[in-house]
SELUMLO-967508 format. One record per residue: residue in one letter; x, y, z of N, C-alpha, C, CB in turn. Coordinates in pm, whole numbers, plus 50000, padded with zeros to 5 digits. Glycine has a CB too. Layout:
BEGIN
aXYZXYZXYZXYZ ...
END
This chain:
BEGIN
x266821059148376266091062148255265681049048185266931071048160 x264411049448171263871036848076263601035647956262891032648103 x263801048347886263571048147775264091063447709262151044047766 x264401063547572265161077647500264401090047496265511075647344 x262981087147473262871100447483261121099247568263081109247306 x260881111347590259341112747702258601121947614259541121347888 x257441119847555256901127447490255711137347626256261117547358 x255711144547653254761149447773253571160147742255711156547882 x252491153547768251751160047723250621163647799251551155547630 x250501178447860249381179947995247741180947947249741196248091 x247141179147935245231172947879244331181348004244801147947905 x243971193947952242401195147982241421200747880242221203848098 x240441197647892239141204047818239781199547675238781223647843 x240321187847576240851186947469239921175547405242331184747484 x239021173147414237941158447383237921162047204235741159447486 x238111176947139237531175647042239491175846928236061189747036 x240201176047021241801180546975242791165146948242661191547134 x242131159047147243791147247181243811140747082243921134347315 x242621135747043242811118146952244071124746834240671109946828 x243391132446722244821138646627245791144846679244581148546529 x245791147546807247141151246834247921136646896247121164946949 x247491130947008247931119947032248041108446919247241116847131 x247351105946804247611106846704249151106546612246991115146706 x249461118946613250831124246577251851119346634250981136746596 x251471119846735253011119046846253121104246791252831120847071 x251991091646819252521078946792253011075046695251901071446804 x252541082046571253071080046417254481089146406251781086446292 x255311086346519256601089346488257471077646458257141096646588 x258521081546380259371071246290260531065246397260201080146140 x260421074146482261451071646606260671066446742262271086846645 x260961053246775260371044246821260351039946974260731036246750 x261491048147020261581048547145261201052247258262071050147153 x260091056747241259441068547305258621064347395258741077247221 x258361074947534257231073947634256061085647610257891075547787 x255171080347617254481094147607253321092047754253551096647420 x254081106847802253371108147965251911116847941254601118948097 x251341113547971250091122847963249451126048096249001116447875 x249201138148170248771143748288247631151648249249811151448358 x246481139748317245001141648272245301153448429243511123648266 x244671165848355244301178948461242641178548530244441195448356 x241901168548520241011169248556239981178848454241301171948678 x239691176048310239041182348260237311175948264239771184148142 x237381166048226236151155648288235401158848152235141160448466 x236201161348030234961163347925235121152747822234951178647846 x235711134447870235511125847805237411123547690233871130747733 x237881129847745239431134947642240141120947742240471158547676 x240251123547854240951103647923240261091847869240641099348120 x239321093647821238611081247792239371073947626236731086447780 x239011086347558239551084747428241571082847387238871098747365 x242221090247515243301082347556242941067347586243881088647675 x242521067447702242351051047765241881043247605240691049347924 x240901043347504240791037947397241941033447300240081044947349 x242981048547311244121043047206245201035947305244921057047106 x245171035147427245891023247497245761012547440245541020347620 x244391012347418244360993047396244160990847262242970983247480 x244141000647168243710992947066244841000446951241890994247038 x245801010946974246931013946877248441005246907247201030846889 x248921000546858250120995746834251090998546935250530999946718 x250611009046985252141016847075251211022347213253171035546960 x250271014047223249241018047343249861015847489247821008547334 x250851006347451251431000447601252131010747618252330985947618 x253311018747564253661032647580253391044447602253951034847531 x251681046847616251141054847689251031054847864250081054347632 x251381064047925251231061748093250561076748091252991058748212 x249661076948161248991084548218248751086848355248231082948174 x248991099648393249141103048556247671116648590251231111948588 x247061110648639245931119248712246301126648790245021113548777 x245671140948802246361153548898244901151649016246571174848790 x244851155649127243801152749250242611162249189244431158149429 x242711169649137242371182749138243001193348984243011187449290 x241951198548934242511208548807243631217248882241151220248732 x245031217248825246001223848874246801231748756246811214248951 x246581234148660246601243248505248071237348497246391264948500 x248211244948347249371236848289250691240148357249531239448135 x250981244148395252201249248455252401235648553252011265548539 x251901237348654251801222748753251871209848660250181221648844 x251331207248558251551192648518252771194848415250101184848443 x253221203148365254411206748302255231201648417254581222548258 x255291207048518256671203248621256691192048652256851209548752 x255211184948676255211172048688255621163548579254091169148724 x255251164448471256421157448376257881156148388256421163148265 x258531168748396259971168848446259981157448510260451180448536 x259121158148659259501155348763259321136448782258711165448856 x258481131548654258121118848624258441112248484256811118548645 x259211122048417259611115748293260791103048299260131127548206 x260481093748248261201085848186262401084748118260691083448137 x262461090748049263471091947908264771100447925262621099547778 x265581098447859266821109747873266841125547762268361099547827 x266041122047707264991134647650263711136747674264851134847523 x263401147247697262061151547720261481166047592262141157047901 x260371160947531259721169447452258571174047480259611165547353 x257951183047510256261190847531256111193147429255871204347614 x254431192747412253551193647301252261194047331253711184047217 x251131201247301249941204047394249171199747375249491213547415 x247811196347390246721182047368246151189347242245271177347518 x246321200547194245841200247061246161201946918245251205747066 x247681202846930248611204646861248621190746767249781208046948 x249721191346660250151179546612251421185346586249361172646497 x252101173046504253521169946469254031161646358254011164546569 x254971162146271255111156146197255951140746215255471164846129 x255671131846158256101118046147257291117946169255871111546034 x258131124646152259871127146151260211134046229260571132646044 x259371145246347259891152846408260521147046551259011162446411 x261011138646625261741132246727262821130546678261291120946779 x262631119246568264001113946484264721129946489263631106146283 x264231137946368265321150146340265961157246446264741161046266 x264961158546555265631165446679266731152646751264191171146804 x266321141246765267441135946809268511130746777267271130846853 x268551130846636269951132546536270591144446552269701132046378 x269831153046555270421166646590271161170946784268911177246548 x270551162146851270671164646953272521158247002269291158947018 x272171144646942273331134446973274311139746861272891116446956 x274421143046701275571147746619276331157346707275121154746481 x275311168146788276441175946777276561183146929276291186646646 x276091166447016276541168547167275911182247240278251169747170 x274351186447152273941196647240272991196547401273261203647146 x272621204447479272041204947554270291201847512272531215947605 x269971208747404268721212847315269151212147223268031224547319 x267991206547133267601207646986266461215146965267361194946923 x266081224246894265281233046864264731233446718265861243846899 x263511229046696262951227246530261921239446494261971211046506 x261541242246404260741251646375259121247446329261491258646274 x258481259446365256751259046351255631264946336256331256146412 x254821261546284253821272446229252471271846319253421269446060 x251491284546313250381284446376249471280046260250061297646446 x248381274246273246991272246191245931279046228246501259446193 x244991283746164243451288446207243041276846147242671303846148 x242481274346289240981257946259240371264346220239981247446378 x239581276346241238591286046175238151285046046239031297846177 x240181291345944239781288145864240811278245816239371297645802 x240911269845861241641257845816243491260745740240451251245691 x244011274445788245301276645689245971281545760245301284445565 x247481279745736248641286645769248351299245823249481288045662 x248691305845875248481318545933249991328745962247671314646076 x251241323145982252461323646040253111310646048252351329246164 x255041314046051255811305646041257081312746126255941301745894 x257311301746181258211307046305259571296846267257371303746492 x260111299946151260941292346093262291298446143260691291645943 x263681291146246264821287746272265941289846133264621273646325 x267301293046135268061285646063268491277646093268721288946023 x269221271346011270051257146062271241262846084270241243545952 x271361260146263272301265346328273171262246420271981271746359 x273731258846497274611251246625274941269146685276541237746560 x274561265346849274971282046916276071272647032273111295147021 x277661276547016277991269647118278671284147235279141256047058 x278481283647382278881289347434278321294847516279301293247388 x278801305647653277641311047756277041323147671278291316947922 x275911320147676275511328647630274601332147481276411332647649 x275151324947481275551326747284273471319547191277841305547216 x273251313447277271791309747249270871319547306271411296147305 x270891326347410269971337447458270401346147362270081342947612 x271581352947335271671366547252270931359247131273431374047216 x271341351547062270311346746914268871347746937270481329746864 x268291340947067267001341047085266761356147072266561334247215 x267331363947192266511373747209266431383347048267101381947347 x267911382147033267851395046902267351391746779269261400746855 x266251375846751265641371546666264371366246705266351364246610 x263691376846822262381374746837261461368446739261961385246861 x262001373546610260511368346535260651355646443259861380946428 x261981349846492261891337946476262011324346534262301338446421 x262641333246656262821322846781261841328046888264461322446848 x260351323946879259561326646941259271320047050258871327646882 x258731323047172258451320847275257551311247269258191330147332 x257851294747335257361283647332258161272547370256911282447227 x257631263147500257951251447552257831237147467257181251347663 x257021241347371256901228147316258061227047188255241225647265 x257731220447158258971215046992260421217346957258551222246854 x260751214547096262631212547139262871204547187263421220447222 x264091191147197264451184947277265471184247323264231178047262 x264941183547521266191189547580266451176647668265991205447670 x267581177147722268311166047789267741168747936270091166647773 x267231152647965266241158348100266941160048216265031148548147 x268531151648247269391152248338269641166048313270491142448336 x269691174248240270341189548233268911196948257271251194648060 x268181194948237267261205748258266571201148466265741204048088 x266781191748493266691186848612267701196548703267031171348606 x268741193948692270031199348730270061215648710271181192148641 x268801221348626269191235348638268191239848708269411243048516 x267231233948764266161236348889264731248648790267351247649070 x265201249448687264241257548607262751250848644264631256848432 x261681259348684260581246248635259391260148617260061229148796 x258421257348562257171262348507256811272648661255891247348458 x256501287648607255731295048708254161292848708256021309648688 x253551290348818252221292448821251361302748801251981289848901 x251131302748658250451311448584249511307448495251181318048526 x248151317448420247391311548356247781318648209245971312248416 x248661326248191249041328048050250401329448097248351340447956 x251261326947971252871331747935253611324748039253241349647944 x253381313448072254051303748167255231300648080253121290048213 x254821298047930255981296447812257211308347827255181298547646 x256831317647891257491329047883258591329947954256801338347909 x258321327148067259601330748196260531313348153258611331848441 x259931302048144260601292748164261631293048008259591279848203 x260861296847908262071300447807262641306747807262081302447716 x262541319347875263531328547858264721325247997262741344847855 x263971320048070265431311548185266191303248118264961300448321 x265521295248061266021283548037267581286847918264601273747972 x266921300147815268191299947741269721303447817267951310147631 x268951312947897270491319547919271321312048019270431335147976 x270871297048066271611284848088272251276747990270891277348143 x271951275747883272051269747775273521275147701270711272047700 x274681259847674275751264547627276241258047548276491266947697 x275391245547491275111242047382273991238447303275621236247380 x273321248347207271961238347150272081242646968269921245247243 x271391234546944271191236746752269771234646748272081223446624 x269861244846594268521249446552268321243046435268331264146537 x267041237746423266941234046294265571237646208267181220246299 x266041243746084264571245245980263501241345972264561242445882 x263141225445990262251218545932261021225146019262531202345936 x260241223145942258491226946033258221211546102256671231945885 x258431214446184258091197946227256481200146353260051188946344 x256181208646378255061212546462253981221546422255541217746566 x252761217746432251601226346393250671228946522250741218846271 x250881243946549249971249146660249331254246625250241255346750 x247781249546711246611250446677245851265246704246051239646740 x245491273946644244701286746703243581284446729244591297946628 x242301280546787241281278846798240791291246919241161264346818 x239681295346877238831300446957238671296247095237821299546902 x238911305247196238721303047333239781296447387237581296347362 x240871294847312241961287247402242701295447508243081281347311 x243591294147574243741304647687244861312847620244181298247849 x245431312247530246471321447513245391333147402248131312547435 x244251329747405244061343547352242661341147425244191347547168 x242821358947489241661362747542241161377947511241801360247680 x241831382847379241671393747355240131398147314242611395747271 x239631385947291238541390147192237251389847320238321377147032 x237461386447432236221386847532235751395147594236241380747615 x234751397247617233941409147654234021411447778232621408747625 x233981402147849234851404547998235751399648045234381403048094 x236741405248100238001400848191238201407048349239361405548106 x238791400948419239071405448541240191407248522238801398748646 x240691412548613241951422648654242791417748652242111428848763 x242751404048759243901399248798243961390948661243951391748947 x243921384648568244391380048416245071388248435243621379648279 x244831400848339245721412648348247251411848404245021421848431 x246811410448538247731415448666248651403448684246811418948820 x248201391048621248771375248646250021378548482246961357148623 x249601383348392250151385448315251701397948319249051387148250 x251401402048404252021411148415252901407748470251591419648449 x252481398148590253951393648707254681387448621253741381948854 x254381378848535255741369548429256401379648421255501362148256 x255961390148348256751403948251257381410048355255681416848162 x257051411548493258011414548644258881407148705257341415848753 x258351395148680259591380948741260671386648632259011358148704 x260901385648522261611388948402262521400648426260651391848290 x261811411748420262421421548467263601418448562261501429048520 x263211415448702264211416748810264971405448770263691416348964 x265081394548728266201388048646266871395148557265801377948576 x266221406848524267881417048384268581422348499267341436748234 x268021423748649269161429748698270141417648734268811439248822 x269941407948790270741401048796271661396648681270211393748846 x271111400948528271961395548417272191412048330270991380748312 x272151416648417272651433848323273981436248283272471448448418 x274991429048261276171430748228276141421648121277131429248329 x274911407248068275341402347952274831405547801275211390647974 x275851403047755275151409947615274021408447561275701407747513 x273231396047628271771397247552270681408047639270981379847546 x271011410447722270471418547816269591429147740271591424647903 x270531439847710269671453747627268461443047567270831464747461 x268861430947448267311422547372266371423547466267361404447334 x266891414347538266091411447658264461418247711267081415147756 x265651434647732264671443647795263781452547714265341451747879 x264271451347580263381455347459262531450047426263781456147360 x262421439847434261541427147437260421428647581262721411947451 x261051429747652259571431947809259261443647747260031435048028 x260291454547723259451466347701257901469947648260121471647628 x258301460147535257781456547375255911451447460259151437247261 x256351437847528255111436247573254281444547642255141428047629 x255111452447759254271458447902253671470147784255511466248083 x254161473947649253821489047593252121480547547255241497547419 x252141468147472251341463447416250021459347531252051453247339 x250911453847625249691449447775248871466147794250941443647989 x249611478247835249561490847842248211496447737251061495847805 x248411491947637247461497947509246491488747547248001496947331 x246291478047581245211468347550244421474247671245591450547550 x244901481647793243981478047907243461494847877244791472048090 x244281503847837243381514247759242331516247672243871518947708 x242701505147537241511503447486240291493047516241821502447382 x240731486447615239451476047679238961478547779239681463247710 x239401493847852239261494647982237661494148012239981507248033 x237111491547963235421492247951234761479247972234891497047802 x235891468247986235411454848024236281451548095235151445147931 x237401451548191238391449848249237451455248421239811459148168 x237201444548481236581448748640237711441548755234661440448669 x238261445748860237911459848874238781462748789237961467349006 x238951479248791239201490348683240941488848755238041509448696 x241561489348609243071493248670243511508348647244281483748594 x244041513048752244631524448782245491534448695245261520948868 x245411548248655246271552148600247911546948644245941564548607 x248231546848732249281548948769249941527548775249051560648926 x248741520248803249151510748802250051507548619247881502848858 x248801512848543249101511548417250121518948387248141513748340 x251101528048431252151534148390253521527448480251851550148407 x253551519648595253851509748632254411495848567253041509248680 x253571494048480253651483548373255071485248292252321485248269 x255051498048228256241498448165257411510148257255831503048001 x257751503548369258871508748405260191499948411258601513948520 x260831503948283262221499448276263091488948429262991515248253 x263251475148372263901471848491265451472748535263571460348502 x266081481948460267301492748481267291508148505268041492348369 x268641507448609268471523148609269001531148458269461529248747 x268481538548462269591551048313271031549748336269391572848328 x271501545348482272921544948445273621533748399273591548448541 x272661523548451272751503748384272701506148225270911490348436 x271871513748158271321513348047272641524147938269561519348075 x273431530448026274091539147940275641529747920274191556148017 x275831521847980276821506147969275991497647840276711493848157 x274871499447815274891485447721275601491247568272961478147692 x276231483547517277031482847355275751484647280277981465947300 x274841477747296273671477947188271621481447229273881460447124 x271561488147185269881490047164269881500847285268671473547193 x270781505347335271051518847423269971532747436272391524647359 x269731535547237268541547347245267191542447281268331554847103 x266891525947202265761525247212265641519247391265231516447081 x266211514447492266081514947586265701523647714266661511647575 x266671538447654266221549347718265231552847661266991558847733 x265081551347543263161560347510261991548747582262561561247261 x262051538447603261661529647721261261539447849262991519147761 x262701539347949262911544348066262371554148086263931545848094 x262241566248009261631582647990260301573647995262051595047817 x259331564647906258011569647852257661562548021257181562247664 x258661555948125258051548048233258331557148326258561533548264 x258901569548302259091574148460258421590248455261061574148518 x257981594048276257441606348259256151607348389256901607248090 x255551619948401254341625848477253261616648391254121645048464 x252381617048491250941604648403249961618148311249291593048588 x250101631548326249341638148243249791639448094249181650048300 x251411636748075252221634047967252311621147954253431639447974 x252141607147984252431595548020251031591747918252591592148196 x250121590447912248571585847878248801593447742247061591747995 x248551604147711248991614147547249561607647465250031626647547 x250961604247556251781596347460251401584147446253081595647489 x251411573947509250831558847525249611557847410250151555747699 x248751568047463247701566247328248191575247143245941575647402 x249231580747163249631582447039250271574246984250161591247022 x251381566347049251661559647016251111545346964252181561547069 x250301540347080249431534547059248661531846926248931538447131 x248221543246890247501544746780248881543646658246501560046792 x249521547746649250491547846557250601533646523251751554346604 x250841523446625251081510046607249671500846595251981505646726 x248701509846581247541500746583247041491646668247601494746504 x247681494846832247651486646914246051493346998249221485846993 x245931505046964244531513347007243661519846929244751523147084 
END
């Protein structure tokens, strides 16, 4: 290791984002830092304006940049960071994001006080749109020590320990050593690798501060709700995370975060489920009744599910709405649906 911490950051299509985000990262108070950047082959002038703050910011010699042969999406240059970082911490953060001046320092005071695996800080989304807060994905200040004991918090505080690779720092010899690395996917890649990653995790602390601002902008890939056309396989690419997931509760169906867990896939495949109902009019090719009732089939049997201590009813009302007849299956989906405003 050559240095404390690796700031990693994967770059495509970002010409109008890197400079203020790359930006951020250098105006940290904590000085030790590498920051890897894995140009994806976007070609829209965003390496250049890196290559500029090489030579002419203060901390330019601490930029290294690694070219991929070929556009290989974020997932691939995510692993490649792992797999080329520097530092004995490693932090992600995305080419259009920013960060606050203090956010390394706090996570790595936090990391070294109290001998964790991860440090975990809290963060809000912005609309560039309209320039404001939108949501806050604010942590307590917390220490989780034990097996286990950080997945059950995650899962059973979805809405504050939200799903995201960036703005934690984790110890790169430990996350090396647990062979975790990014699935090749074009959405919710954040998805499977966090939700692995906790239920390895047996020491980390949480901390309050907002130290990260993620950017919502139009057309970015985590939202594609609003487009008039989609193909299938999006859809269907989305779905395998939410299936890789699944067949991991069987392998972890005896731990207590488990029931969260599967309330949580539920939660999505019901929401994926409504969306391809009410969009089915731009979705080519056309997905299947039966594929779409597929989506939400429980990845326990009723007899796995009658063992869990907690979230037991709402699991089986899960299992029933995935294994009902599709002439009762669609009725409900769209009543419900509608109930939640998801149709």
């Amino acid at each position: 290791m050559k240095t404390e911490v690796t700031i990693g950051i994967p770059v495509f299509k970002s010409v109008d984002y890197i400079e203020n985000s790359l930006l951020s990262a250098l105006s940290q108070t904590f000085h030790d830092i590498e920051y890897l950047i894995i140009d994806d082959c976007g070609n829209d002038g965003s390496v250049e304006i890196i290559s500029n703050l090489q030579l002419i910011h203060p901390r330019g010699s601490a930029i290294r940049v690694l070219h991929n042969d070929k556009n290989r999406g974020v997932s691939y240059c995510r692993n490649r960071i792992i797999n080329e970082a520097q530092g004995r911490y490693l932090y992600f953060m995305d080419s259009d994001d920013t960060i606050e001046p203090v956010t390394i320092q706090l996570l790595v005071d936090a990391i070294r006080s109290t001998h964790s695996q991860i440090a975990y800080a809290s963060y809000e989304i912005i609309d560039l749109v309209n320039n404001s807060s939108v949501q806050m994905f604010q942590k307590e200040d917390l220490q989780l020590i034990g097996e286990g004991e950080l997945a059950l918090y995650a899962f059973s505080h979805i809405n504050v320990f939200h799903v995201s690779a960036c703005n934690n720092l984790i110890d790169l010899e430990f996350l090396r050593q647990t062979g975790i690395r990014f699935i090749n996917a074009q959405y919710w890649e954040d998805m499977a690798y966090t939700t692995e990653l906790v239920t390895m995790i047996t020491r980390a602390v949480l901390l309050s501060n907002i130290t990260y601002h993620y950017m919502w902008r139009p057309g970015s890939l985590s939202h594609y709700q609003n487009r008039k056309h989609l193909h299938k396989d999006e859809i269907m690419n989305n779905i395998s995370i939410i299936n890789y997931l699944k067949r991991k509760c069987k392998l972890w169906k005896s731990e207590t975060y488990t029931p969260y867990l599967c309330k949580i896939l539920e939660i999505s495949s019901f929401y994926i489920s409504c969306y391809i109902i009410k969009h089915s009019h731009c979705i080519e090719p056309k997905i299947s009744n039966q594929e779409n009732q597929n989506i939400l089939h429980h990845p326990l049997s009723l007899c796995d599910i009658f063992k869990f201590e907690n979230l037991k009813f709402v699991n089986i009302l899960f299992w029933l709405l995935g294994c009902m007849p599709l002439f009762i299956f669609f009725p409900t989906i769209r009543l419900l649906g509608k109930l939640k405003k998801a149709i």
